[in-house]
C-alpha positions in Angstrom: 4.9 14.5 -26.4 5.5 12.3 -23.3 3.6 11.6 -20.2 5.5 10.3 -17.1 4.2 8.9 -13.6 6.2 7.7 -11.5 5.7 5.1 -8.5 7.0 3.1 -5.8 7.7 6.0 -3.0 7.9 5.3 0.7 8.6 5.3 4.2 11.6 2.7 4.9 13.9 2.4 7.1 18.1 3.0 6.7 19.7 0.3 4.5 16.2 -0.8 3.4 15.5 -1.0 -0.3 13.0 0.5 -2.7 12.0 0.3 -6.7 10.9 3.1 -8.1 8.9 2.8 -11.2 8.3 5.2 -13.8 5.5 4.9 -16.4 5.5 6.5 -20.0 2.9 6.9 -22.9 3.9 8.5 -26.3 5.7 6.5 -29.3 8.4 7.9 -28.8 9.6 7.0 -25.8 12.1 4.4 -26.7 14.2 7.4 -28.7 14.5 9.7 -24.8 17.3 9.1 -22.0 15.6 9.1 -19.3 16.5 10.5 -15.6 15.8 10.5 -11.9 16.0 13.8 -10.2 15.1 14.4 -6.5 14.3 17.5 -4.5 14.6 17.1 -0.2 12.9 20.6 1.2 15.4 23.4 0.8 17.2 21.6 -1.4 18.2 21.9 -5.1 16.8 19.9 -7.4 19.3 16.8 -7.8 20.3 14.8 -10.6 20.8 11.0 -9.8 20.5 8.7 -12.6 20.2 8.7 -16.2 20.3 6.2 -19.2 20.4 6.2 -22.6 17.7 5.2 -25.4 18.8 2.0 -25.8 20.2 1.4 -22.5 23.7 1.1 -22.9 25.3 4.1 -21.3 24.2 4.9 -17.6 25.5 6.3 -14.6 24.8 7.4 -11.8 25.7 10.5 -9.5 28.6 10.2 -6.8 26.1 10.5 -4.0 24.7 7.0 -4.9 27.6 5.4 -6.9 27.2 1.2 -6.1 23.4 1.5 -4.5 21.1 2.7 -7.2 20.5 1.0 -10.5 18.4 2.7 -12.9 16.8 0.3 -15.8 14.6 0.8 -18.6 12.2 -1.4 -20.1 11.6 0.1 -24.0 9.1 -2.9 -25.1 7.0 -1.9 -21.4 7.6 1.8 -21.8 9.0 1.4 -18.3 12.2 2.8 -16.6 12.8 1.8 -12.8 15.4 2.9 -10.2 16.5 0.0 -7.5 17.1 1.9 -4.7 19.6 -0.5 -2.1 21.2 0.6 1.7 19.0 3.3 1.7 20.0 6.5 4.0 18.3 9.1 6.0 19.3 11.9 3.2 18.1 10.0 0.7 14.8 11.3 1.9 13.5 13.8 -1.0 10.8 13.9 -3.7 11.8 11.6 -6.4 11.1 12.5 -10.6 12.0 10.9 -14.0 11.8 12.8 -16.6 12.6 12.2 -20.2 15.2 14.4 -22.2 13.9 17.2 -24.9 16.0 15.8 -27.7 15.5 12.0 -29.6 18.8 10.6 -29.0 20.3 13.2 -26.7 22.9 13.4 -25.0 23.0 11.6 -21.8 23.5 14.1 -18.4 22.1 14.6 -15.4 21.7 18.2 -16.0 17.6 18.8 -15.3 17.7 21.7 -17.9 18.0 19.1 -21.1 14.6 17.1 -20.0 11.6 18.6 -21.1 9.5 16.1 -20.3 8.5 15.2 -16.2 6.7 13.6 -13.9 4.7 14.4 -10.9 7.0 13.2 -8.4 6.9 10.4 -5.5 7.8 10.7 -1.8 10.7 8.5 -0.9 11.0 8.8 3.2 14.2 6.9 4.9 14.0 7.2 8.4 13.8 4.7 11.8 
């Protein structure tokens, strides 16, 4: 069983940068890809990042191709999301969430992670 919470949500401006942090507990952590997701109000639920276990495969969806990194930290139980040239729809509720299988495969498909966060609030606006 894993626990996520994630941090680092808030108001900046367009092209502004933020780093979103996402905090794990459970032993297992460093066998789940982990994802970001984000939901704006009458809005699907997005996927937008993911990496694998060990780190080596990641990518990212078209919508933020070249200004979000994800990361993970294994020996911190840590996983962040550098956020760069930030724009207005952006703007959503951001989650990670950690995938239902030990060494699954990586997607950004929210119906393979079993494990979530609560959410933070990510605002881009001037």
């Amino acid at each position: 069983q894993l626990q996520l919470v994630e941090s680092g949500g808030g108001l900046v401006q367009p092209g502004g940068s933020l780093r979103l942090a996402c905090a794990a507990s459970g032993s297992t952590f460093a066998n789940h890809a982990i994802g970001w997701f984000r939901q704006a109000p009458g809005k699907e639920r997005e996927g937008v990042s993911t990496i694998s276990p060990t780190g080596s495969i990641r990518f990212n969806a078209d919508s933020v191709k070249g200004r979000f990194t994800i990361s993970r930290d294994n020996a911190k139980n840590m996983v962040y999301l550098q956020m760069n040239s930030l724009k207005p729809e952006d703007t959503a509720v951001y989650y990670c969430a950690a995938h239902g299988t030990p060494f699954g495969a990586v997607t950004l498909t929210a119906d393979s992670y079993a494990f979530w966060g609560q959410g933070t609030q990510v605002t881009v606006s001037s």
